[in-house]
PASE-858880 format. One record per residue (C-alpha): x, y, z; chain; residue in three letters. Coordinates in nm, 2 decimals, padded with zeros to 4 digits. Example, Ala and Ser with C-alpha at 12.3 -4.5 7.8 and 13.67 -1.06 7.14 Angstrom:
! PASE-858880
       c1       c2       c3   cadena   residuo
    01.23   -00.45    00.78        A       ALA
    01.37   -00.11    00.71        A       SER
! end
This chain:
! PASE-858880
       c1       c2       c3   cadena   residuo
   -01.09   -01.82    00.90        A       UNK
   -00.74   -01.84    00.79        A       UNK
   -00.65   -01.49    00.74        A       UNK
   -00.25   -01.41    00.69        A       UNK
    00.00   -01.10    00.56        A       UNK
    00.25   -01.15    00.32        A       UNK
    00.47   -01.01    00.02        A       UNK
    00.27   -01.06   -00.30        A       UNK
    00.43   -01.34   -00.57        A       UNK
    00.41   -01.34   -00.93        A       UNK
    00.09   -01.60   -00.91        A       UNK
   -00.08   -01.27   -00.69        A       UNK
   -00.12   -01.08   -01.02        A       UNK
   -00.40   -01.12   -01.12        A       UNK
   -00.61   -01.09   -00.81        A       UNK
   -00.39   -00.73   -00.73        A       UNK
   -00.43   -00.59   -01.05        A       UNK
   -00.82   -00.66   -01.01        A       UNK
   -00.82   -00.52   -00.65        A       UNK
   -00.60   -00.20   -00.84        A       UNK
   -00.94   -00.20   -01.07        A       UNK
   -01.18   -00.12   -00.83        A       UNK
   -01.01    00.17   -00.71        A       UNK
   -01.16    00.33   -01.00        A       UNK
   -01.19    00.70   -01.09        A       UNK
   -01.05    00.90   -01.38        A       UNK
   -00.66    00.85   -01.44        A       UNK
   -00.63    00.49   -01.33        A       UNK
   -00.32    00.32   -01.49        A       UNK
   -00.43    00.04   -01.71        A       UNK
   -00.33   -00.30   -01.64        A       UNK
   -00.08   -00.34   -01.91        A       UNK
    00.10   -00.04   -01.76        A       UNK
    00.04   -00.13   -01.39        A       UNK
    00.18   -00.56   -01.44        A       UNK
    00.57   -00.47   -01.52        A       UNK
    00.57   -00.22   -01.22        A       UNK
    00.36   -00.51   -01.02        A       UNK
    00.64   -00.74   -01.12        A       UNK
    00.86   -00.49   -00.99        A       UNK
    00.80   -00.45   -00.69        A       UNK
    00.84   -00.82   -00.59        A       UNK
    01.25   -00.76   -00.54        A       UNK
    01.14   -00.53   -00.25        A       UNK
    01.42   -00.31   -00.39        A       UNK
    01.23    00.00   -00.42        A       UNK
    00.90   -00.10   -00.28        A       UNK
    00.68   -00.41   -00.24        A       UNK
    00.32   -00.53   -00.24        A       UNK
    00.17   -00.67    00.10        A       UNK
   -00.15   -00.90    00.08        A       UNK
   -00.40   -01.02    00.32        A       UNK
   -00.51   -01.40    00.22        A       UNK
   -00.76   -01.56    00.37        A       UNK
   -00.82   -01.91    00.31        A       UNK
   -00.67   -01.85   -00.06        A       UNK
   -00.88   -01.55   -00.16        A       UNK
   -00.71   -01.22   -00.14        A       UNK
   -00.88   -01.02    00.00        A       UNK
   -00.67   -00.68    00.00        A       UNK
   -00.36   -00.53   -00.07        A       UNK
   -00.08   -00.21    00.05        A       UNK
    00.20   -00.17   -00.17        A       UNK
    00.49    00.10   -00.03        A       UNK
    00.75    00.21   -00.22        A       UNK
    01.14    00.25   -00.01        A       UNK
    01.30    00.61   -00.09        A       UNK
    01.61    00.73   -00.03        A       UNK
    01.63    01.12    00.19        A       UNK
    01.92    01.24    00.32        A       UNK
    01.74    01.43    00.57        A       UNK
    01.71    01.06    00.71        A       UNK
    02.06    00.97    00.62        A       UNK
    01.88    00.64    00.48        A       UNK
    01.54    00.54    00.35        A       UNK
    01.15    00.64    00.46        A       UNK
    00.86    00.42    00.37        A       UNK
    00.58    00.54    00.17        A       UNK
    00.25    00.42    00.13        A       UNK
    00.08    00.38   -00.22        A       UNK
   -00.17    00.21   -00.23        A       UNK
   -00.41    00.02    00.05        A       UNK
   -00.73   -00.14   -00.08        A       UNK
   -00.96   -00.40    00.08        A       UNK
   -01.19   -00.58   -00.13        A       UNK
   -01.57   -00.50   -00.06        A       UNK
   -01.70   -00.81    00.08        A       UNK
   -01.37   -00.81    00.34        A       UNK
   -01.47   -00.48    00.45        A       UNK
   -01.54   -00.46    00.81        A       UNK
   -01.24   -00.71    00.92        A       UNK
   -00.99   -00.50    00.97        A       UNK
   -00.76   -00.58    00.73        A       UNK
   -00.67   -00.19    00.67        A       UNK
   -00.52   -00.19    00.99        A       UNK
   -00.35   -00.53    00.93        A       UNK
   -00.22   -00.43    00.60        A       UNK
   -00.08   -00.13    00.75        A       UNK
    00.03   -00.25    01.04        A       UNK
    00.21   -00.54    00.77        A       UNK
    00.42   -00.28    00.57        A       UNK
    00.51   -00.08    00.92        A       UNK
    00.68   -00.38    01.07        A       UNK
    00.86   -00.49    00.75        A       UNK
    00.94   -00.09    00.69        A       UNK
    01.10   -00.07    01.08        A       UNK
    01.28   -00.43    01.00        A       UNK
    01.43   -00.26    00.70        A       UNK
    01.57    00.05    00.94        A       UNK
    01.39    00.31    00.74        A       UNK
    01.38    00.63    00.93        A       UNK
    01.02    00.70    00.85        A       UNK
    00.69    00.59    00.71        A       UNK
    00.42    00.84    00.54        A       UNK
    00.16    00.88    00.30        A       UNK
   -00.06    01.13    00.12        A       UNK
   -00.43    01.19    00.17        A       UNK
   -00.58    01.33   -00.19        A       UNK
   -00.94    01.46   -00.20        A       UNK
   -01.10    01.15   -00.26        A       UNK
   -00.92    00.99    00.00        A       UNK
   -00.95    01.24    00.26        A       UNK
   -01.28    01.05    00.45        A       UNK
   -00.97    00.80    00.56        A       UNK
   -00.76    01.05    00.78        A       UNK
   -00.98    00.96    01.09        A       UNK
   -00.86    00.58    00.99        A       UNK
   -00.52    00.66    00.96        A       UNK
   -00.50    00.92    01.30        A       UNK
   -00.63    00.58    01.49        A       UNK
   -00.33    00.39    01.40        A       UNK
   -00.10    00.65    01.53        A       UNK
   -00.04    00.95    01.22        A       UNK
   -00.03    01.28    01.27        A       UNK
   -00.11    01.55    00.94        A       UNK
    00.24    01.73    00.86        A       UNK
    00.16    01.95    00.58        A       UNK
   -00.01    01.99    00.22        A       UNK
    00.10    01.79   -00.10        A       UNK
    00.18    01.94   -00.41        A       UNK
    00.23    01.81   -00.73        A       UNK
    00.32    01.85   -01.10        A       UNK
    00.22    01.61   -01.36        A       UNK
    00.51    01.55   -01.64        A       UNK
! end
């Protein structure tokens, strides 16, 4: 087993828009829509897209976008999106993927990292309190 983390290239595509896909559920961007922000992200500008790789198959994927607060007098880290392919379930890559974007998101001097649990993904706040986060609040949204 060969397993490693890296940023995402252009040739990871594919395989992360299909990983995107089995996310599933009502509202899921299609694929057209999703590939130019994919290809955005691979600057690291405003975000990027972390894979796990194992022996050439990827196997999952976190992508975090980099936001600007003053409150921080710099940037915080958010993550998106964290999805491990079925069959890799099991091998902590989660926690590798994680763990991934946190180092690159301290390298980069951001002040803070966070994410949002919705209802459909509250079953992983046990998951997320193991590697060291703590609930702050509520999320609200508006759709425009």
């Amino acid at each position: 087993m060969n397993l490693t983390y890296r940023p995402a290239c252009a040739d990871d595509e594919a395989a992360c828009l299909s990983l995107l896909g089995e996310l599933g559920g009502a509202g899921l961007t299609p694929a057209e829509v999703m590939a130019p922000v994919f290809g955005s992200l691979l600057d690291g500008a405003r975000g990027e897209v972390i894979v796990a790789e194992e022996d050439g198959n990827l196997l999952g994927l976190a992508s975090v976008s980099y936001n600007l607060a003053m409150r921080y007098g710099g940037e915080y880290c958010q993550l998106e999106e964290l999805i491990v392919s079925p069959q890799a379930r099991g091998k902590n890559l989660g926690a590798g993927l994680v763990n991934a974007t946190l180092e690159r998101a301290q390298a980069r001097g951001c002040a803070e990292y966070g994410l949002y649990l919705v209802e459909a993904t509250r079953h992983n706040q046990g998951f997320y309190e193991k590697l060291g986060f703590a609930v702050v609040g509520a999320e609200m949204r508006m759709p425009l």
